[in-house]
C-alpha positions as CSV (number, residue, x, y, z in Angstrom):
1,X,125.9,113.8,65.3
2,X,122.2,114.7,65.5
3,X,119.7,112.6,67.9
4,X,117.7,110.1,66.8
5,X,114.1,111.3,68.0
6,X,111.7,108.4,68.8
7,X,108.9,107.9,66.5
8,X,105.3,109.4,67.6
9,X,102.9,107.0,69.4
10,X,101.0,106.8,66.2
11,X,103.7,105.9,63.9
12,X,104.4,103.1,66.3
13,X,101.2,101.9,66.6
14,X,100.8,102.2,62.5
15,X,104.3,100.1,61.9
16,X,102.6,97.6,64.2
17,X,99.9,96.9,62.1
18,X,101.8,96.9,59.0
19,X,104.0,94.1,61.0
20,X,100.5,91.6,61.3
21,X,99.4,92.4,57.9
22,X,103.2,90.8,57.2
23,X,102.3,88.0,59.2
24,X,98.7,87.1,57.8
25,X,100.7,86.4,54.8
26,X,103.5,83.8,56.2
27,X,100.9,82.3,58.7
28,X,98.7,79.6,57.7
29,X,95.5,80.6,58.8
30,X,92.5,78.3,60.8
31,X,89.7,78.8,62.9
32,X,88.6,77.3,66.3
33,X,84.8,76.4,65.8
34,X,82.3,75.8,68.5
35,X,81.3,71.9,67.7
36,X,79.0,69.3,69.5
37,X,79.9,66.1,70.0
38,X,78.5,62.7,72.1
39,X,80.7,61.5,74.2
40,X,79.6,58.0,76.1
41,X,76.4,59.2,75.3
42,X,76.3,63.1,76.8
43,X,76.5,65.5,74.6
44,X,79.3,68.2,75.0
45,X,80.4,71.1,73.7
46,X,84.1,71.4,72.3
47,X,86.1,73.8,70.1
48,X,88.1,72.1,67.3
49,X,90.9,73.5,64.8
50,X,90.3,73.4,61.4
51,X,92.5,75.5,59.1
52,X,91.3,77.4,56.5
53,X,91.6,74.7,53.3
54,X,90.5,71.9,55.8
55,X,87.7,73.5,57.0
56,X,83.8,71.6,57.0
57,X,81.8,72.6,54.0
58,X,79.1,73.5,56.4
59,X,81.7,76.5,58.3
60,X,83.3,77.5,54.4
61,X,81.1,80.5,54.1
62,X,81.2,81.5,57.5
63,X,84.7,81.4,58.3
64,X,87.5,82.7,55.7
65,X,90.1,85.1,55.8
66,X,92.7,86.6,53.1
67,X,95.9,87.8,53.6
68,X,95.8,91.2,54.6
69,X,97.4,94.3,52.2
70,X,95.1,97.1,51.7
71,X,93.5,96.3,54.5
72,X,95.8,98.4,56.9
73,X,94.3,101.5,56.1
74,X,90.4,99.9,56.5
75,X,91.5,98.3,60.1
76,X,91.9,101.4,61.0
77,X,88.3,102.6,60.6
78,X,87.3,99.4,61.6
79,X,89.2,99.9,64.8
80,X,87.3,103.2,65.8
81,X,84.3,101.1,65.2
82,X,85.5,98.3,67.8
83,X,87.3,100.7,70.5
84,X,84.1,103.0,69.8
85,X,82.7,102.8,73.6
86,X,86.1,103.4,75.2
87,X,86.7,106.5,72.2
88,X,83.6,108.0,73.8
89,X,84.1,107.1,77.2
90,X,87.5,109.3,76.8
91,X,86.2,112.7,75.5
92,X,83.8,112.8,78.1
93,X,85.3,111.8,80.7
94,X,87.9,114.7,79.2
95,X,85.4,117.3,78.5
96,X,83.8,116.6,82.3
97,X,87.0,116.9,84.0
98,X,87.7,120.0,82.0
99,X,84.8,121.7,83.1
100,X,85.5,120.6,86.7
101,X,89.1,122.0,86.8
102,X,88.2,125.2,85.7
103,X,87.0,125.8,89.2
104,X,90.3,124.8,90.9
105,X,88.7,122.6,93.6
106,X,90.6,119.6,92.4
107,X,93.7,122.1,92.7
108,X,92.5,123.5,96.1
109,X,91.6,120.0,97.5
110,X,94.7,118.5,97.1
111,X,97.0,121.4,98.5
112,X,95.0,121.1,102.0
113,X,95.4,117.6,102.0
114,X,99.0,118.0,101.7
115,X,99.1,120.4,104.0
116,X,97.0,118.0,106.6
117,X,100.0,115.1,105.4
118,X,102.9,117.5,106.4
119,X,101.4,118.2,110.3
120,X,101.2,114.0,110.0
121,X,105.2,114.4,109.8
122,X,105.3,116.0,113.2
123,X,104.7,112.3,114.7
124,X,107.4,110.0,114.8
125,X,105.6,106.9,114.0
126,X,104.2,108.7,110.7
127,X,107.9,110.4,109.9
128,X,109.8,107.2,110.1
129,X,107.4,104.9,107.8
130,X,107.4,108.5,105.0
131,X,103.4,110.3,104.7
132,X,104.2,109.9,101.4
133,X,105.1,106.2,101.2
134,X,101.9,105.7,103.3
135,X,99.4,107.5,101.1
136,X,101.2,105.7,97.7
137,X,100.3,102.3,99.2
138,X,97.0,103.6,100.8
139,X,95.8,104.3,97.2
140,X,98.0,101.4,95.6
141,X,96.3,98.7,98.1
142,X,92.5,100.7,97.5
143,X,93.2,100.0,93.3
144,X,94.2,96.5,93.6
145,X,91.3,94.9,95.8
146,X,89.0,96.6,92.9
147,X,91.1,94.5,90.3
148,X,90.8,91.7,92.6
149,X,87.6,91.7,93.7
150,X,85.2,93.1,90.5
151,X,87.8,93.4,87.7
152,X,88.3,96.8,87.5
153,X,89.7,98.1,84.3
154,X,88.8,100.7,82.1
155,X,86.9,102.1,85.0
156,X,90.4,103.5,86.6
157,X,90.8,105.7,83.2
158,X,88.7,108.2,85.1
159,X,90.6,108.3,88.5
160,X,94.4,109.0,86.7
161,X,93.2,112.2,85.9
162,X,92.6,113.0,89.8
163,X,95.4,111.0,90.9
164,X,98.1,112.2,88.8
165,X,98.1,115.9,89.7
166,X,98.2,114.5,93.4
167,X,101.5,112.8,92.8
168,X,103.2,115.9,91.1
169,X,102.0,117.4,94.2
170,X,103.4,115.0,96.3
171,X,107.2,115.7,94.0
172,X,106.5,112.6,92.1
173,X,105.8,112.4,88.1
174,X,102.6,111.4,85.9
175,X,104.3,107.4,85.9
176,X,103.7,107.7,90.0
177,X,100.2,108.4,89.5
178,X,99.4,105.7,86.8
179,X,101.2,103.0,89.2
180,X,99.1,104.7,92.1
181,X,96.2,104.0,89.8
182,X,96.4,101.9,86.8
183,X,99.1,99.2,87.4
184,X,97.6,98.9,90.8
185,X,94.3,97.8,90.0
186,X,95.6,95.7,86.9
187,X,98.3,94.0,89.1
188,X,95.2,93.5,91.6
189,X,93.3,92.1,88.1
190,X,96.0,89.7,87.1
191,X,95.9,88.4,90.7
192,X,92.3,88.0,91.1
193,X,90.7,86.7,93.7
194,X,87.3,86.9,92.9
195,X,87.2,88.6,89.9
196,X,84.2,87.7,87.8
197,X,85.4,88.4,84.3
198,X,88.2,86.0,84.5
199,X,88.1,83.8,87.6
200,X,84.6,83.2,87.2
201,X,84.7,83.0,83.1
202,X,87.7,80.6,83.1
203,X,86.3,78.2,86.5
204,X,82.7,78.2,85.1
205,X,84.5,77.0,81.6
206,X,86.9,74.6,83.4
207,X,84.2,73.1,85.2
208,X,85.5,73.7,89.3
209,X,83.6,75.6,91.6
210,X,84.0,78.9,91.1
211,X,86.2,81.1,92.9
212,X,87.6,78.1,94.4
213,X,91.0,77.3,95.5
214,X,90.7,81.3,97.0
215,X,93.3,80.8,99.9
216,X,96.2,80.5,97.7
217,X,94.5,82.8,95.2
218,X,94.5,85.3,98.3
219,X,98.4,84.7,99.1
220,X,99.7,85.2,95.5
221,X,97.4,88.5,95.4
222,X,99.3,89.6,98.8
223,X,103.0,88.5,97.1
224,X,102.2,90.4,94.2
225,X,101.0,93.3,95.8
226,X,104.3,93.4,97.7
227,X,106.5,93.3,94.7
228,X,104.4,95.9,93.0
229,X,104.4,98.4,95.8
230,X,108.5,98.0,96.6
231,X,109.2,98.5,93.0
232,X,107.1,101.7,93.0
233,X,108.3,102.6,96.1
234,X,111.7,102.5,95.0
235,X,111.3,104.4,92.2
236,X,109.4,107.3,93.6
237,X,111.8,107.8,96.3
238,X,114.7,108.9,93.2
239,X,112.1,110.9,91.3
240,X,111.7,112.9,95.2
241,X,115.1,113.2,95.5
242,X,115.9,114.4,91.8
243,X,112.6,114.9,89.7
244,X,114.6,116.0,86.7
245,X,115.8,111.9,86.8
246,X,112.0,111.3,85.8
247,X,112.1,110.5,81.7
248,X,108.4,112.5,82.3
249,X,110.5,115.4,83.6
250,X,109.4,117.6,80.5
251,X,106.0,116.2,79.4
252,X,105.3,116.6,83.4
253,X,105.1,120.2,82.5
254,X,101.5,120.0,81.5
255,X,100.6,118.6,85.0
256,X,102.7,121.3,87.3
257,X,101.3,124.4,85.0
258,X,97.1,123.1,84.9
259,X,97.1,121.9,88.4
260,X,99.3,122.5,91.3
261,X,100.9,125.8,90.3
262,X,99.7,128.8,92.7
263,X,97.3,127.0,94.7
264,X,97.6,129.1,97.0
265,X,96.4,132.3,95.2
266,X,92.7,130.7,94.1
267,X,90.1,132.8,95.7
268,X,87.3,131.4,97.6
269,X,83.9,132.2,96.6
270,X,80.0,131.7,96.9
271,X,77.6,131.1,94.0
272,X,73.7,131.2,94.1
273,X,73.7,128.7,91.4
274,X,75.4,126.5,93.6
275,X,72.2,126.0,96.0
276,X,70.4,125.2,93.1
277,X,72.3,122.8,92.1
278,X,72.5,121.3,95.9
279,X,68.7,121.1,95.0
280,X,68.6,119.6,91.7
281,X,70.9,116.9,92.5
282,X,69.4,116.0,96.3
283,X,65.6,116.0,94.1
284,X,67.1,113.3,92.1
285,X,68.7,111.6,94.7
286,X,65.6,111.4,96.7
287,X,63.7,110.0,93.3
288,X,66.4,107.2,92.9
289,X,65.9,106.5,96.8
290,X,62.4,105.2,96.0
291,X,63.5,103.6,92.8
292,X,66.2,101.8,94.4
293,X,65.4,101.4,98.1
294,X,67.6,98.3,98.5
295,X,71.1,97.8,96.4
296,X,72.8,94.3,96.2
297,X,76.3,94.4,96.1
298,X,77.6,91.3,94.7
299,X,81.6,90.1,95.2
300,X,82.1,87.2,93.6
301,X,79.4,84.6,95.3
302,X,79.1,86.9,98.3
303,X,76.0,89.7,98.3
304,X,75.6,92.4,100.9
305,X,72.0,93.9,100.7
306,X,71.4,97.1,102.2
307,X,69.6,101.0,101.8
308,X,72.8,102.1,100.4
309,X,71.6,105.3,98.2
310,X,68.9,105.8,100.6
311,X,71.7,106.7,103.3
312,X,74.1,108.2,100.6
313,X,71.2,110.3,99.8
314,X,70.7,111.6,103.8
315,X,74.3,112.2,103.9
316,X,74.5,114.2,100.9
317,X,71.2,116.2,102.3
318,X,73.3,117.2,105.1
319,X,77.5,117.3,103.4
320,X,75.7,119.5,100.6
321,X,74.6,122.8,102.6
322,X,78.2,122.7,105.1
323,X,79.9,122.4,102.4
324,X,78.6,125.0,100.5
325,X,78.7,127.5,103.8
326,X,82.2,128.2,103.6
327,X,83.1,127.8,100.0
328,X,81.8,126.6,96.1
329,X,85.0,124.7,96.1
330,X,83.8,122.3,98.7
331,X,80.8,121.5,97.2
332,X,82.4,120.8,94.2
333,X,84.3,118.2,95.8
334,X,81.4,116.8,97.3
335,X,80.4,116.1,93.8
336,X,83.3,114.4,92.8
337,X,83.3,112.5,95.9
338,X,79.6,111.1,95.4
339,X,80.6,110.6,91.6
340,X,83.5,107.9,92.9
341,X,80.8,106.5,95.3
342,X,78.1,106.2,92.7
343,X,80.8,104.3,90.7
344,X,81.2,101.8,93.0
345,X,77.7,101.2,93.5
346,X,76.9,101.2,90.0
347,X,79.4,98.5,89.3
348,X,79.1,96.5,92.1
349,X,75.3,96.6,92.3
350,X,73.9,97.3,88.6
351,X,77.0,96.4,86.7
352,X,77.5,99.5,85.3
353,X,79.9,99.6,82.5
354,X,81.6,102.4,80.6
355,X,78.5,104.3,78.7
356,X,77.0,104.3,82.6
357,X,79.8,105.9,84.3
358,X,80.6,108.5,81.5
359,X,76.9,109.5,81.8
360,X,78.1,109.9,85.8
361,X,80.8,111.9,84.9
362,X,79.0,114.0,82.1
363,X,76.4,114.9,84.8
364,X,79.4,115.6,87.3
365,X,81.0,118.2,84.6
366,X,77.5,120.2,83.9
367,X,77.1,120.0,88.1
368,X,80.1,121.5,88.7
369,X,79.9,124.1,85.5
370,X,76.5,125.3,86.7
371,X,77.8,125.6,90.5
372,X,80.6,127.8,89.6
373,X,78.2,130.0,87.8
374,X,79.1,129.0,83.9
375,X,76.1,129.4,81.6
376,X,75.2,126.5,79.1
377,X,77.2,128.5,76.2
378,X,80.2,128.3,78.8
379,X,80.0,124.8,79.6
380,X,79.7,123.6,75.7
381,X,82.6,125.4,74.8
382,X,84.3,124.0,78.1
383,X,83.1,120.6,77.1
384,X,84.8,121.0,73.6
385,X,88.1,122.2,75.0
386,X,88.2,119.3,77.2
387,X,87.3,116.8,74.5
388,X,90.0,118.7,72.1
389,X,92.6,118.4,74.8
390,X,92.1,114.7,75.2
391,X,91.5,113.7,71.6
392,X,95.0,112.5,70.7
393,X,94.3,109.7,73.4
394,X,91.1,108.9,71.9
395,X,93.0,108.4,68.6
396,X,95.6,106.1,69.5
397,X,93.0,103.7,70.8
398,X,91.3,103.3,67.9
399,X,94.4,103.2,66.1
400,X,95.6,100.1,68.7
401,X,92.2,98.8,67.8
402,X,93.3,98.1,64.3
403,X,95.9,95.6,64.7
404,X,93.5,93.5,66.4
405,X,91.3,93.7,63.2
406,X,94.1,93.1,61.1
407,X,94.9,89.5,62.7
408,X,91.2,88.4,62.8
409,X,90.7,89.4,59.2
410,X,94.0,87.3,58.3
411,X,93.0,84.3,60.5
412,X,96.0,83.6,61.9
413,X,95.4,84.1,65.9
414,X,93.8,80.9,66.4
415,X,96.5,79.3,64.5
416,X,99.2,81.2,66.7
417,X,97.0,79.8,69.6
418,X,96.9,76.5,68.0
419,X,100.5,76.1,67.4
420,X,101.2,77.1,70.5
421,X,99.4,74.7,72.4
422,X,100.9,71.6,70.4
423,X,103.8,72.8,72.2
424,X,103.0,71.3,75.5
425,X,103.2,67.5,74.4
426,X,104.9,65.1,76.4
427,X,106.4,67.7,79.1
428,X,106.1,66.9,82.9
429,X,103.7,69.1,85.0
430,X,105.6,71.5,86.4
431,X,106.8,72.4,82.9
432,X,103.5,71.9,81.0
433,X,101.8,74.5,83.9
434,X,104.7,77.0,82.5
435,X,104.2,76.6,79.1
436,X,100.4,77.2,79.7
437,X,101.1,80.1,81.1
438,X,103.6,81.5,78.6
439,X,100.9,80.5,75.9
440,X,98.6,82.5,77.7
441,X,100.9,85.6,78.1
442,X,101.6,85.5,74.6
443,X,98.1,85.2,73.5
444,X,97.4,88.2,75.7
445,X,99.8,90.0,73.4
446,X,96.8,89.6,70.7
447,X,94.1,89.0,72.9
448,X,93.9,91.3,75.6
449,X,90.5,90.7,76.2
450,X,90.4,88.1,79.4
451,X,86.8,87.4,79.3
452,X,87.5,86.2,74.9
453,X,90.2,84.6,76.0
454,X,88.8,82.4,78.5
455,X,85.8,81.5,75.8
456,X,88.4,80.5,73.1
457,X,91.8,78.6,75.1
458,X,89.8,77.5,78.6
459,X,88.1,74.6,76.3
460,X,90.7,73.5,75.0
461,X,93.1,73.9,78.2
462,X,91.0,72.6,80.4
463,X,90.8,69.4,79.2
464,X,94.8,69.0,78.1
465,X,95.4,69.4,81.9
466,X,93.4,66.4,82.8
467,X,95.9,64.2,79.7
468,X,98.6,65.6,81.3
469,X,97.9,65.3,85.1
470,X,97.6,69.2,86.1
471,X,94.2,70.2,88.3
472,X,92.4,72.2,86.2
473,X,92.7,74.5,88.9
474,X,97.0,75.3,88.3
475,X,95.3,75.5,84.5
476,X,93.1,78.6,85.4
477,X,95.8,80.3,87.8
478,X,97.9,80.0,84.1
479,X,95.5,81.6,82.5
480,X,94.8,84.4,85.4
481,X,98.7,85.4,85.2
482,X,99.0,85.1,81.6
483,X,96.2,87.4,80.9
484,X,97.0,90.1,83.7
485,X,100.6,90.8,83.6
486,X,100.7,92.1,80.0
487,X,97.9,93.7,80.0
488,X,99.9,96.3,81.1
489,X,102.6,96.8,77.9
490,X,100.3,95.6,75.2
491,X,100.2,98.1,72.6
492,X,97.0,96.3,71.9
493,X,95.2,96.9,74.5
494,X,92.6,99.7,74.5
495,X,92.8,100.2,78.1
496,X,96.2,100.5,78.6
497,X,96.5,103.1,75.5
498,X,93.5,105.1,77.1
499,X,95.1,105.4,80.6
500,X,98.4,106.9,79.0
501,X,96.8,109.2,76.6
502,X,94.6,110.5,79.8
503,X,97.9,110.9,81.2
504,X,100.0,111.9,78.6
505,X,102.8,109.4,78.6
506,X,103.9,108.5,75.3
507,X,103.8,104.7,74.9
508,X,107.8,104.5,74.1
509,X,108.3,106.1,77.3
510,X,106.0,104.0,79.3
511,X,107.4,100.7,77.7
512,X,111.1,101.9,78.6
513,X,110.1,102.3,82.1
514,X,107.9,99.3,82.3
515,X,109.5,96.5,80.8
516,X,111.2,95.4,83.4
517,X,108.7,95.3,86.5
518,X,106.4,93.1,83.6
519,X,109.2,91.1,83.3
520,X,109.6,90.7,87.3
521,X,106.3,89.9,87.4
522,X,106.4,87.3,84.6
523,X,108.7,85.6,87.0
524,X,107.3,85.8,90.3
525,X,104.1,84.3,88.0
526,X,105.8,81.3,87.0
527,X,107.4,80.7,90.7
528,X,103.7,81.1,92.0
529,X,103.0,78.3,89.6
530,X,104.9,75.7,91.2
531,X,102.5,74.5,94.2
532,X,99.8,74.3,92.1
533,X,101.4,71.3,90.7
534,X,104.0,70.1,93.3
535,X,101.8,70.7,97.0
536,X,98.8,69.5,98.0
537,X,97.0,72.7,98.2
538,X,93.4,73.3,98.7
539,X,90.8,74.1,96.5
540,X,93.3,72.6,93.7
């Protein structure tokens, strides 16, 4: 009997859409619409349901929809357009990488730090806890403050590609590295502690001070964190003893053949071109210095002002030339280090988004071209096979980005979100906080943008809670675990698409594999839950 093979990431991804054009035609749609209204004489702002053949003559025009047919083929140009930014963001990031592992310091950097990890094992205290367990929840714990703290999402895109070829490395597969990477930072995001794009969205909506109720915020981040890192744990340590059990066992191929295979036979060698780059890159350091004497970091309400790429500028003046005394490779890594730390600056300070830090990274590619002595022809055609490599991820986001498009142009999510609220009449608190948050998980499904999600089911959840008798506070925790958690199986998000194509996991794969720690995590969610509405806790 022959084997059923799984249908391509695309196909998947194509049969999805076909299944919400289906819907748009069973599903009665409506609209939310932004509305003022006096209430004991203040005027407020509220969003109202109308459906479709109930709506105000004044909104006809501007709000309609059709059920969708045709349209399956058109949502999918439509969703290049939408998922353009994070396309882009992709092949250069792609094509910049490319450039930069042609050189092998990537390679050559992360052989001597295993090396470094296995003298480590010649200590007791470091052999019983495992190098390796330590450095997996080094990173892991690194990740998830940055989801925590400023949101960080598609940002991590560009760190699977460096963090990946560590855990093959390490005898780990490419799932290893996105957990080390990815699911880190997004379990960090879904609990947020001061994370502006949803605590801060969602609290500023709901009307609390914002980034209250922290302490237990701080507690469920640490209970999360400690769920995510034994599940990983567990399931690196049978991938080390048997990597052939690893369902990446074959696609892993890619990794162990472009990046850890005879490290040991690179050659070390000096470049001319390398000093000039030194120079280029210090000159316009020094320029930014004046620019920007003084950088604001901002964490939630919390700023910390200081000369920040003043100093990063002095220290590069003096990493640059003993780096470059021994080896090209070295400096190379110098770059990519200074690239990760202009990053965080950029995001923290000037809130840098994706077109900013793919410039960073383009600039890091031609840096590190130049150094190893490419000339511009090389570097273009580098570029190109870097981009080529990549492009299949690229598609699939654009692709994901058209079943969005399909259930806004058959105006049924609101209605989903509208139905689903009705839900939560005449339930006690405890239950009513749990069907909040299952609304929001399922919206997420849909909408997996948290900052649009806030805008459109924070006005309307907000003031349920106060009918009902739940803080507003338990309302927003709902809507922080409802929008993180699936964030990371969502064929619809853009993000979560990206990271996989970058690491070449076919989304089948990842969902077979994944399922079930979302599914943990769903749970330990709705246990978290419970206090909001049951103890006196503060900030709530």
């Amino acid at each position: 009997m022959a084997q059923r093979k799984v249908p391509h990431t695309f196909v998947i991804v194509f049969f999805i859409i076909i299944v919400a054009a289906v819907m748009t035609w069973f599903v009665k749609p409506g609209f939310y619409i932004k509305e003022n209204i006096v209430e004991n004489g203040i005027e407020k702002t509220v969003m109202n349901f109308h459906y479709q053949d109930e709506l105000p003559q004044k909104y006809v025009n501007e709000y309609n929809s059709e059920p969708q047919t045709w349209q399956i083929f058109s949502a999918l140009f439509k969703g290049f357009e939408k998922q353009s930014s994070i396309i882009v963001f992709i092949l250069i990031i792609g094509g910049a990488f490319w450039i930069m592992n042609k050189s092998h310091a990537i390679d050559m950097g992360i052989f001597s730090f295993l090396k470094f990890t296995k003298k480590l094992e010649n200590y007791k205290f470091f052999k019983i806890l495992g190098v390796d367990n330590i450095i997996i929840v080094l990173i892991m714990l690194l990740f998830s403050l940055f989801g925590a703290i400023f949101g960080m999402s598609e940002e991590c895109i560009a760190f699977i590609i460096i963090v990946i070829p560590l855990a093959i490395s390490m005898g780990y597969d490419s799932i290893v590295g996105v957990c080390m990477v990815y699911v880190a930072a997004h379990v960090g995001f879904a609990g947020a502690i001061l994370n502006p794009f949803t605590i801060g969205i969602a609290q500023g909506i709901a009307e609390v001070p914002l980034f209250s109720g922290i302490g237990y915020r701080i507690f469920c981040w640490i209970v999360l964190n400690i769920v995510m890192i034994t599940f990983v744990l567990l399931y690196a340590k049978k991938v080390k003893k048997n990597p052939m059990s690893s369902m990446m066992y074959e696609e892993d191929s890619y990794w162990r053949t472009h990046n850890v295979e005879g490290q040991q036979e690179y050659e070390l060698f000096k470049t001319r071109q390398s000093w000039w780059v030194y120079a280029a890159l210090l000159l316009a350091m020094m320029i930014f210095s004046f620019s920007y004497p003084s950088t604001t970091l901002s964490v939630g309400n919390a700023s910390f002002t200081a000369p920040i790429i003043p100093i990063l500028t002095v220290l590069f003046a003096i990493l640059g030339p003993l780096s470059l005394r021994k080896t090209v490779h070295n400096f190379i890594l110098v770059i990519l280090l200074y690239t990760i730390l202009y990053l965080i600056v950029g995001v923290m300070g000037y809130g840098w988004y994706v077109m900013e830090i793919a410039t960073l990274f383009l600039v890091m590619g031609i840096a590190s071209g130049l150094a190893i002595g490419k000339t511009a022809n090389d570097i273009a055609k580098l570029f190109i096979e870097g981009m080529s490599d990549i492009l299949s991820a690229a598609v699939v986001v654009g692709l994901a980005g058209g079943i969005v498009i399909i259930l806004q142009e058959g105006g049924i999510i609101d209605t989903l979100l509208y139905g689903l609220s009705k839900s939560m009449t005449d339930l006690g608190k405890v239950a009513s906080v749990e069907i909040m948050y299952m609304i929001q998980t399922v919206i997420n499904i849909v909408i997996p943008s948290g900052s649009a999600k806030a805008a459109i089911t924070m006005p309307i959840m907000a003031p349920f809670s106060d009918l009902i008798g739940v803080c507003r506070q338990a309302t927003v925790m709902a809507f922080q675990f409802g929008d993180g958690f699936t964030n990371m199986i969502t064929p619809t998000s853009g993000v979560l698409i990206a990271a996989l194509g970058v690491a070449r996991i076919p989304y089948q794969k990842w969902f077979k594999w994944v399922w079930r720690f979302i599914l943990l995590l769903i749970i330990i969610g709705a246990i978290l839950l419970i206090p909001t509405v049951t103890m006196n806790l503060e900030g709530f």
